[in-house]
C-alpha positions in Angstrom: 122.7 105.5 106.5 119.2 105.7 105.2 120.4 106.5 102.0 122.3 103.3 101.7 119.1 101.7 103.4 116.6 103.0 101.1 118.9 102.0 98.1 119.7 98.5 99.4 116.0 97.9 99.5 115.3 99.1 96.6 117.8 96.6 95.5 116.5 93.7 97.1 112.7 94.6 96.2 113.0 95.4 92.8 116.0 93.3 91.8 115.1 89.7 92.8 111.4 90.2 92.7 110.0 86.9 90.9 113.5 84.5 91.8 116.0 83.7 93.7 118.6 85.4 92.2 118.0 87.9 89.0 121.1 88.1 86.1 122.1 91.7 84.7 124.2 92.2 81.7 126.0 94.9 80.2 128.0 95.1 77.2 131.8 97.0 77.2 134.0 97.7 74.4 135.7 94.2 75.0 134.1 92.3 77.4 130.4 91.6 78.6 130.2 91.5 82.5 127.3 89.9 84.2 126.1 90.3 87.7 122.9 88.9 89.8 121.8 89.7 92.2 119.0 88.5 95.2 117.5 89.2 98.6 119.8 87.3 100.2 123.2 86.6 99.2 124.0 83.3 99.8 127.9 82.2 100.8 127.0 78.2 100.6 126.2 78.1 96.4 128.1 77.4 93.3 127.0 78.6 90.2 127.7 78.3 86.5 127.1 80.5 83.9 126.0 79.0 80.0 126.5 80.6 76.9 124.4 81.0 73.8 125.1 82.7 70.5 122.3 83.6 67.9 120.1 81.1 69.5 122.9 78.3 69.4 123.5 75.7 72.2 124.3 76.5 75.1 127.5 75.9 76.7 129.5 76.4 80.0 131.8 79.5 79.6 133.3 79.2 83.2 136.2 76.8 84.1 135.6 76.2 87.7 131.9 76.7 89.7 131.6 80.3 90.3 131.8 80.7 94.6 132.2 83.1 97.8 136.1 83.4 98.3 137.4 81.7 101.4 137.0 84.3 104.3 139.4 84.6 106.8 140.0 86.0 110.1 140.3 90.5 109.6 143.5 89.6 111.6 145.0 87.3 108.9 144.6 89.8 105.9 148.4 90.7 106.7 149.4 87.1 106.5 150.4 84.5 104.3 146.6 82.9 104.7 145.8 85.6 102.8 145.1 84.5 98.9 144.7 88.3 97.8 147.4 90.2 99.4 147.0 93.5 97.5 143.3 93.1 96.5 141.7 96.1 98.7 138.2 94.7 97.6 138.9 91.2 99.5 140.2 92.9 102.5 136.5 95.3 102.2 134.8 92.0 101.7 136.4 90.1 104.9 136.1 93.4 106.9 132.0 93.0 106.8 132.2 89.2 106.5 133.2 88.6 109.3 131.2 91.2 111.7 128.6 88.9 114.0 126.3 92.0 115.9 124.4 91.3 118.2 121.4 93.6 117.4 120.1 92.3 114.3 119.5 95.8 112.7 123.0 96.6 113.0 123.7 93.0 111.4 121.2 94.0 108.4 122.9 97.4 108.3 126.4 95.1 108.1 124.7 93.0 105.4 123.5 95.9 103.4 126.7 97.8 103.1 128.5 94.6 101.6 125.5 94.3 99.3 125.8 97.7 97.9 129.7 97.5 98.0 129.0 94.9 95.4 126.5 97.1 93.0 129.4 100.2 92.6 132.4 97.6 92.9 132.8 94.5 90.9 135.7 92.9 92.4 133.6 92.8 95.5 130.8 91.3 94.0 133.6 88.9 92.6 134.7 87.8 95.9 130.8 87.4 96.8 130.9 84.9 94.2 127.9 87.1 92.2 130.1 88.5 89.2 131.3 87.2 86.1 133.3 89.0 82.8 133.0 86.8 79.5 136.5 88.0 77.3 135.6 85.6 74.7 133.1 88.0 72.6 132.7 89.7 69.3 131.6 92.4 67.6 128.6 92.3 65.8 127.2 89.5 67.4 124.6 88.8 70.0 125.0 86.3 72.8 122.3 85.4 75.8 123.4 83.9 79.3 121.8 81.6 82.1 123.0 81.2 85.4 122.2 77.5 87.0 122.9 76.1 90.3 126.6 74.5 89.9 125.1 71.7 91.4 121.8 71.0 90.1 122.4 72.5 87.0 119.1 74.1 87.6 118.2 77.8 85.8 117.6 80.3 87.7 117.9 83.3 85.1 118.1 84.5 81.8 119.2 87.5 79.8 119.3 87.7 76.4 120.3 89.7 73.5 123.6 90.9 74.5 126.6 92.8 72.4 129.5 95.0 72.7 128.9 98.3 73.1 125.3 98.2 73.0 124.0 100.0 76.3 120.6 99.1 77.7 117.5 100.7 76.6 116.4 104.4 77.5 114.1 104.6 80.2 110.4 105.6 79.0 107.4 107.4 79.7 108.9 110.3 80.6 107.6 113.4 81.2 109.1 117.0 82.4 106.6 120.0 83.4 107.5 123.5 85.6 105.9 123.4 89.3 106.4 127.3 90.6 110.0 127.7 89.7 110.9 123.8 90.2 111.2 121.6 87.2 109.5 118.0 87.4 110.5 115.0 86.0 108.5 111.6 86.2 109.2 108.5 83.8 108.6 104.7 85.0 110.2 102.5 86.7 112.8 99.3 85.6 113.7 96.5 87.3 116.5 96.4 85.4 118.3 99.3 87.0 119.2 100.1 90.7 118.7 104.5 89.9 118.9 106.9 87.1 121.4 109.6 86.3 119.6 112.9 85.6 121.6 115.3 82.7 120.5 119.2 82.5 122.1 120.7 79.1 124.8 118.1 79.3 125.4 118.4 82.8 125.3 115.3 85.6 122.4 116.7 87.9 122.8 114.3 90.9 125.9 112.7 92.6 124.0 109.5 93.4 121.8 107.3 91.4 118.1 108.2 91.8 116.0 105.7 93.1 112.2 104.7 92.6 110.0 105.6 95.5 107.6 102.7 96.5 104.2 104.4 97.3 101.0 102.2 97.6 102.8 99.1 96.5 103.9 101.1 93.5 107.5 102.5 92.3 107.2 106.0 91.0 110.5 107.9 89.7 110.7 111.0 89.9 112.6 114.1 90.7 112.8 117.8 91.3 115.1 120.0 89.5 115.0 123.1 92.1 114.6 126.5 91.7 116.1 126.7 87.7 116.4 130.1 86.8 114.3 131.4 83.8 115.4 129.8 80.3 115.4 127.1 77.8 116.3 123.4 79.2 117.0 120.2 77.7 117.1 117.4 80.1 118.1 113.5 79.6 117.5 110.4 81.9 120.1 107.8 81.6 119.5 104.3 84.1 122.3 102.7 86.0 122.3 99.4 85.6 123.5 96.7 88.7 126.9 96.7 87.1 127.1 100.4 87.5 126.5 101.3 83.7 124.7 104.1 82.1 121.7 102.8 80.0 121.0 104.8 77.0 119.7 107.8 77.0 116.0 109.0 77.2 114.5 111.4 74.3 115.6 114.5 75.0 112.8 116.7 77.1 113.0 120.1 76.0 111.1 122.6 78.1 110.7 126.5 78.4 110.7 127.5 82.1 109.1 131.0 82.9 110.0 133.4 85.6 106.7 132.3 88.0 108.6 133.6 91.4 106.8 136.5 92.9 108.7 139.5 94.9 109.3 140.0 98.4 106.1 140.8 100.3 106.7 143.8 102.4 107.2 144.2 106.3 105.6 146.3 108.9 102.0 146.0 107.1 100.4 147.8 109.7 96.4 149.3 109.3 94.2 152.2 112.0 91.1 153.9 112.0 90.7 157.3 112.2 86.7 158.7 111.9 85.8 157.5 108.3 88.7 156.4 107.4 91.2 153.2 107.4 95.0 154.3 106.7 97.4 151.5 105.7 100.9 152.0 105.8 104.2 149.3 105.4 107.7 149.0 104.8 108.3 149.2 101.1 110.0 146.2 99.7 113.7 145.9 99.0 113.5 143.7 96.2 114.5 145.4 92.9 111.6 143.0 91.2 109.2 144.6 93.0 106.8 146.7 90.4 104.6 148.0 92.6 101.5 147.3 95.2 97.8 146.3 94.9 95.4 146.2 98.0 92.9 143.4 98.5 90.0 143.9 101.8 87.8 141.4 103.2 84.5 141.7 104.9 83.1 138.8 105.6 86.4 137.5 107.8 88.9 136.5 105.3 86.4 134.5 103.4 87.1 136.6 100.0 89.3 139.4 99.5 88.4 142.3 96.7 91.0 144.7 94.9 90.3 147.7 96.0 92.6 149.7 94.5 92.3 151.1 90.8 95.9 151.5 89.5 99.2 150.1 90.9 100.7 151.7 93.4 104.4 153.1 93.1 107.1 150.8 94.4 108.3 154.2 96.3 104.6 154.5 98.2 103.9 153.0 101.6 100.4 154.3 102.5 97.0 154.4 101.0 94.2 155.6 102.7 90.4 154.3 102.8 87.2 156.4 102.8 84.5 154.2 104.6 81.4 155.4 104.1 78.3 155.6 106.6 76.9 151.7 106.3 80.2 149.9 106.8 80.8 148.6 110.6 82.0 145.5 111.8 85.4 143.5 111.1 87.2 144.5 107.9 90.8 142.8 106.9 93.3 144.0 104.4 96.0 142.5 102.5 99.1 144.5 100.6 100.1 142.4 97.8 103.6 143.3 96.0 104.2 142.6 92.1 106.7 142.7 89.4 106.9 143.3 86.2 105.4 140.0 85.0 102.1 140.3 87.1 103.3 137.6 90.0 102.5 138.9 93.3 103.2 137.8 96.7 100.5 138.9 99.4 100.9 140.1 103.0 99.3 138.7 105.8 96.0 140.3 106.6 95.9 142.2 109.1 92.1 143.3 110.6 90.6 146.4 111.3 87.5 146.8 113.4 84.5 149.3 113.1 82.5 149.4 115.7 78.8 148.5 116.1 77.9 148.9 119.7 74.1 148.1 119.6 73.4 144.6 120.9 70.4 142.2 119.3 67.3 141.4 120.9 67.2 138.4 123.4 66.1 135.5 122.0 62.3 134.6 122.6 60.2 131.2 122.9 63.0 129.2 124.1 61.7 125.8 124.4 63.3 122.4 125.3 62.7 118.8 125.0 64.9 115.8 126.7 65.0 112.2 125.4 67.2 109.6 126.5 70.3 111.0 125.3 69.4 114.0 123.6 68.1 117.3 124.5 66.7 119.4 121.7 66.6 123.4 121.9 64.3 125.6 120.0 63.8 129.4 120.0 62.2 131.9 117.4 64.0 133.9 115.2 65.7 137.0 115.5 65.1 140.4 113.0 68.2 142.1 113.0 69.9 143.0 109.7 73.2 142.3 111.0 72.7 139.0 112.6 76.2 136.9 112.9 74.0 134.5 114.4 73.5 132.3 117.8 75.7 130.9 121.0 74.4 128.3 122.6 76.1 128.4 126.3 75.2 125.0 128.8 76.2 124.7 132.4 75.5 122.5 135.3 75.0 125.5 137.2 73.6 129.6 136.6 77.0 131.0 137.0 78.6 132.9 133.6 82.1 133.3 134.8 83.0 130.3 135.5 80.8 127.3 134.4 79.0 128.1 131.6 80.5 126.1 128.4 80.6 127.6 124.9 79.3 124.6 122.6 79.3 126.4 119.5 82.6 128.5 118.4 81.2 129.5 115.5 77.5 130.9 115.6 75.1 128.9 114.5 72.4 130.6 112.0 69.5 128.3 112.6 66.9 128.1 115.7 67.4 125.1 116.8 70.2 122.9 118.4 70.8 119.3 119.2 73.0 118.2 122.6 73.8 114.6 122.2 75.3 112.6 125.1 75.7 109.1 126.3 72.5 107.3 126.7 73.0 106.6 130.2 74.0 110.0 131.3 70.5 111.7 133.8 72.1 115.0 134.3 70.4 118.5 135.1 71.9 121.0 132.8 71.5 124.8 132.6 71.1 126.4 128.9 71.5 129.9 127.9 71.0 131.1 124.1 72.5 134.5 122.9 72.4 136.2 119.6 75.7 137.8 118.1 75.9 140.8 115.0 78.6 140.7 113.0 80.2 143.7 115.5 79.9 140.6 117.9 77.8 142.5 120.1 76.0 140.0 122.3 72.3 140.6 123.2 71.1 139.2 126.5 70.9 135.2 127.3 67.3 133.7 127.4 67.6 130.3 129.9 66.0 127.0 130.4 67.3 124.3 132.9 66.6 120.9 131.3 66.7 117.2 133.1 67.7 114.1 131.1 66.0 110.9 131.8 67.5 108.7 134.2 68.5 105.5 132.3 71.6 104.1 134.6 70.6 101.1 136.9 71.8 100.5 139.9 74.9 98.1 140.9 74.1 94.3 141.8 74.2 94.0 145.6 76.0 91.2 147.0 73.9 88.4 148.1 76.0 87.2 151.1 73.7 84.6 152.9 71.0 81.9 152.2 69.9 79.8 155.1 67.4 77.6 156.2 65.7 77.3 159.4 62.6 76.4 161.0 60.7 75.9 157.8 62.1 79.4 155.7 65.0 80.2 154.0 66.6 83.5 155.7 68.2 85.8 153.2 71.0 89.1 153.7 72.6 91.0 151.5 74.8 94.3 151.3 73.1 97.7 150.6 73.7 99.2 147.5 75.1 102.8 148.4 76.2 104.7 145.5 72.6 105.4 144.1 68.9 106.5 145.3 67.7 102.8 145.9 63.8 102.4 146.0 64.0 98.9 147.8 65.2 95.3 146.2 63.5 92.2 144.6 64.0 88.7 145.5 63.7 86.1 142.8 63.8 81.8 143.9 64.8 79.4 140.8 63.3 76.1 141.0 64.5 73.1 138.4 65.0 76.3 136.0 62.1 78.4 136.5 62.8 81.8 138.2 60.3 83.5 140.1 60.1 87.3 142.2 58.6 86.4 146.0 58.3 89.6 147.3 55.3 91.8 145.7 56.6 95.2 146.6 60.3 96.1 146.9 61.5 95.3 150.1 63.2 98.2 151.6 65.4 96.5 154.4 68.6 94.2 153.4 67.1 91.0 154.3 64.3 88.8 153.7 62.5 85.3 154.5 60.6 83.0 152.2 58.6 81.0 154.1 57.1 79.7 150.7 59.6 76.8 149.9 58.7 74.1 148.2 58.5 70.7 150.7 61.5 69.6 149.1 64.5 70.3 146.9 66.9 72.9 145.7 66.1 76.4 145.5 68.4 79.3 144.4 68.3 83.4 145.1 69.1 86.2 143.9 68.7 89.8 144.5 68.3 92.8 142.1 68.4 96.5 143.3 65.3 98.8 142.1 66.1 102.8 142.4 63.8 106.0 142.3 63.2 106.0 138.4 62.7 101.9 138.8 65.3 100.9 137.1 66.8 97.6 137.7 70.2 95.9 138.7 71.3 93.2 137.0 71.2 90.2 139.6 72.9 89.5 142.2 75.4 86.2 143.0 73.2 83.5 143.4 73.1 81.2 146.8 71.6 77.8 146.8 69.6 75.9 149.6 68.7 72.4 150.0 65.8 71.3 152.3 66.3 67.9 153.7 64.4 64.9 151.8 63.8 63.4 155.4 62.1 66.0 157.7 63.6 63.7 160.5 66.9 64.6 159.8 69.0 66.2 162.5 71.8 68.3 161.0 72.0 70.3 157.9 74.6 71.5 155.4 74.1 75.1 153.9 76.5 76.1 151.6 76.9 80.0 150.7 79.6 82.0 148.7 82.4 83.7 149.9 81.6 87.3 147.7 85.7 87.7 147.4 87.0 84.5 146.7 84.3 83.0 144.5 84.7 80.1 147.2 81.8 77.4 148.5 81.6 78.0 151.8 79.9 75.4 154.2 78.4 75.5 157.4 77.0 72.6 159.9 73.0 73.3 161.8 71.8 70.9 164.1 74.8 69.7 166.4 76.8 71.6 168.5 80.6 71.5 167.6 81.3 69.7 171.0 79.0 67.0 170.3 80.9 65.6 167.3 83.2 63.1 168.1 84.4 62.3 163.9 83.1 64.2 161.1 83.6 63.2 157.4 82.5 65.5 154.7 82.4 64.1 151.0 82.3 65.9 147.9 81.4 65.0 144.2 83.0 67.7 141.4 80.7 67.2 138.3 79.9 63.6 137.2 82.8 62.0 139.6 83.0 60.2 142.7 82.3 61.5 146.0 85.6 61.8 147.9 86.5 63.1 151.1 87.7 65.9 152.1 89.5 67.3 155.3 86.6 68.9 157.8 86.3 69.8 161.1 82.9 71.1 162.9 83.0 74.0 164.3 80.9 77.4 164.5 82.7 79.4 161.6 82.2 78.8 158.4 84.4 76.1 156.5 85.8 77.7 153.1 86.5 74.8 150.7 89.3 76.6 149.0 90.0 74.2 146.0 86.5 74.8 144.3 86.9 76.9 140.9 84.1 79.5 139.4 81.3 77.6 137.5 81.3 74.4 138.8 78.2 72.8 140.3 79.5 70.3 143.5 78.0 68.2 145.7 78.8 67.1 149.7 77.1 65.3 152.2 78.2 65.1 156.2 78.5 62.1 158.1 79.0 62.1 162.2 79.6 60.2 164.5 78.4 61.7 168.0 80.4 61.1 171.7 77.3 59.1 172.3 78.4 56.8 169.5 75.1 57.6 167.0 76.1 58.1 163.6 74.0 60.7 161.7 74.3 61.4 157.9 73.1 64.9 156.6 71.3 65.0 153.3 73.3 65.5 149.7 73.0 68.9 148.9 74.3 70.3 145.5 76.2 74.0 145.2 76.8 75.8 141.6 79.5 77.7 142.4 78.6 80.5 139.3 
């Protein structure tokens, strides 16, 4: 399938790229046959097709508009409804016309296979209404087509220049070149044909058509001739064309390939030292190509190997034996690398042999740290030793080397100093250890520094959960803030837009009274949260409080805000629930109308559960006593933020 799928759109993309619909010619011994093709094949058009010779008029060649034939039911193909009786192609062509899928990828996959039924098979594409042979031809001469809506007798494309027996031109630009013992083939791309058959010395290399590859918006052809034995080659690219033709073909590309494949590696590559010496030994290689062996060591960890050995060893041999002398120590690999006769050569894997150094460095001295926000910076003076790898840097939360101290560094470092970044918020304590490492890996001792980062995470907001006023102060509480070391809070009063703090030193308990009000008006609070390293919350939800214009008046509305509903909450002061004989509470919402608003006095606190987040209301109480005296509370405006 995803051959099919990867040729259909290929088809689609490259063959109806600029129109509708895209005409193809060919040229036969008798006839020219014409074909076009487009994204999608339409079953509701009529086309024509119009003739020109040498430049001459044009003029309609077909008798009747060119269409879809009539589809039937798949059960009537064995009926007398059906016009083709014997025509395998219209019984292919109602098969897949009339399959209705539900999953639209299976419909596509439906679609596709009628489309590329109708590339390989032109009585298909006939019954699609997309094919057309023109009998009426010569030899010798050169004719051009256009197909135009049967209707509208509008073009919708050209092609020019056709004869008998004249095949479409070579593809071009290409190229051929030996990758390992693979021959590679590139040329460029043609609309004008749906693949490309590839010949090797006369020989068809491919059973289907070779399509373009679309890479980066780009269609690159190419292909891989695989593993072509030694020799002289002569290959030739022929297109196919959308009538399943064979364009001319391409120069012929002539190219020498060489015997580049390398023998066998051997097996068992094994490697011990004994004293002063390193013995090698493996399983010498089966393959006949194989000339003999080189060996290649490493000592600076598989960085660079070296040939160390002088002349070829025999293809009989399976051991060769190293004299180290005094100075060498630490971690040495080797690599067996088989040849043949041409010089290719196929290497082992290394394989490592160790020489011990047991000696350990020096500790590091002068460790010094410094912490920023964010950032701790280490610093330590060098070491002396010869055979320094390097440094580990090691960093814990706690002095304990088997269990908590982290490697940062899995390679050592060289330098003497080392930078631990982290989030600028993080304040942790940290533990650091730097060792130094030879190249026998011998670890010297750790020299340690603990190290604190700055504290730079405020507090959470605490939850302002009350503001109410009573005998001539507003009475503030709020929840404590728990999860942090909490210095004490700050209380900040906004007054027609200006915000001001009222307490001068962070007040330590969870509630507070400002007994410096102004006379009259609307006042707002807010808390923030101060810790240890005085760092500050952000604020806290605001509560607003209303002192009466009329210092006569008898009862008060204060509203506060329910902290999980986001709700205006209300509650009555000055009259005792049982003294109420009718209350009526209004409310304005922005520039509106005050309306009322079911209420009922009482000691708990009235939710009003249809205000909305961000919306600044306003309510005022009227009652009427069980003595008869009606008393009306002063407006008092909420923003509900």
């Amino acid at each position: 399938m995803k051959k099919v799928l990867i040729l259909v759109f290929v088809l689609l993309s490259i063959g109806a790229k600029a129109q509708d619909y895209k005409l193809f010619g060919a040229g036969g011994e008798n006839k020219i046959q014409l074909k076009w093709m487009s994204k999608l094949i339409k079953s509701d058009v009529a086309f024509d097709i119009m003739k020109s010779e040498a430049g001459g008029t044009w003029q309609k060649i077909n008798p009747t508009p060119i269409m879809p034939s009539a589809v039937i039911k798949e059960s009537e193909l064995k009926t007398a409804k059906n016009p083709f009786p014997k025509d395998e192609s219209y019984a292919f062509y109602i098969k897949y016309k009339n399959v209705k899928e539900v999953s639209a990828n299976k419909q596509a996959y439906s679609d596709y296979t009628l489309a590329l039924a109708a590339i390989f098979d032109n009585e298909v594409a006939k019954h699609l209404g997309i094919y057309f042979e023109d009998n009426a031809v010569e030899k010798g001469k050169s004719y051009s087509y256009k197909l135009v809506d049967a209707k509208t007798q509008k073009q919708i494309s050209v092609v020019n220049n056709l004869a008998l027996g004249e095949l479409p031109k070579a593809p071009e630009n290409e190229k051929v070149a030996q990758l390992k013992q693979n021959v590679m083939i590139t040329w460029s791309a043609n609309e004008d044909y749906i693949g490309y058959n590839i010949y090797r010395n006369g020989t068809k290399l491919n059973k289907e058509p070779i399509m373009a590859n679309l890479e980066k918006n780009v269609y690159i052809a190419n292909y891989a001739d695989a593993n072509v034995p030694a020799g002289n080659y002569v290959y030739v690219l022929k297109g196919v064309t959308f009538l399943n033709t064979e364009s001319k073909p391409s120069t012929d590309l002539k190219i020498v390939v060489k015997d580049i494949t390398p023998p066998a590696v051997v097996k068992g590559f094994k490697g011990e030292r004994k004293n002063d010496e390193v013995i090698l030994t493996w399983t010498p290689s089966k393959d006949k190509e194989v000339a003999g062996y080189n060996i290649y060591k490493s000592d600076d960890k598989g960085k660079t190997f070296k040939k160390i050995t002088a002349q070829t060893i025999k293809p009989s041999e399976a051991k060769y034996v190293e004299k180290l002398d005094k100075t060498t120590f630490g971690s040495l690999q080797y690599i067996v690398e088989s040849v043949d006769q041409d010089n290719n050569g196929n290497r082992s894997v290394p394989i490592g042999v160790f020489v011990p150094d047991h000696e350990k460095p020096n500790m590091p001295n002068e460790l010094k740290s410094k912490s920023e926000v964010g950032k701790i910076t280490l610093s330590w003076r060098a070491n002396s030793e010869k055979d320094l790898a390097g440094y580990r840097i090691y960093r814990g939360l706690k002095d304990d080397d088997q269990n908590d101290m982290l490697l940062l560094n899995a390679t050592p470092q060289t330098g003497t100093s080392f930078v631990d970044v982290f989030n600028e918020k993080a304040g942790t304590k940290f533990i650091y250890k730097i060792a130094a490492l030879d190249k026998s890996f011998n670890e010297s001792d750790k020299a340690v520094v603990w190290v604190q980062l700055p504290d730079v995470i405020p507090p959470h907001a605490p939850i302002l959960r009350e503001a109410n006023y009573d005998r001539n102060q507003v009475n503030l509480k709020w929840d404590a803030v728990l999860n942090d070391s909490i210095l004490g809070y700050d209380v900040y009063r906004i007054v027609e837009g200006k915000e001001m703090k009222v307490n001068r030193e962070p007040v330590t308990a969870t509630n507070f009274s400002d007994s410096e009000m102004p006379a009259r008006g609307i006042c707002e609070y807010y808390v923030k949260a101060i810790d240890v390293a005085k760092l500050a919350s952000k604020a806290s939800n605001k509560l607003m409080v209303t002192k009466a214009v009329n210092p006569n008046q008898t009862i008060d509305l204060v509203a506060t805000q329910d902290a999980n509903s986001k709700k205006v909450q209300l509650k009555v002061q000055g009259i005792e629930p049982e003294a109420v004989l009718e209350a009526k509470l209004y409310r304005r919402k922005g520039d509106a109308g005050f309306l009322r608003i079911p209420f009922t006095v009482s000691d708990s606190l009235f939710t009003d559960e249809t205000t909305e987040l961000g919306v600044i209301y306003e309510y005022f109480l009227e009652v009427i006593t069980t003595d008869d005296v009606k008393i009306k509370s002063e407006k008092i405006a909420v923003n509900n933020s």
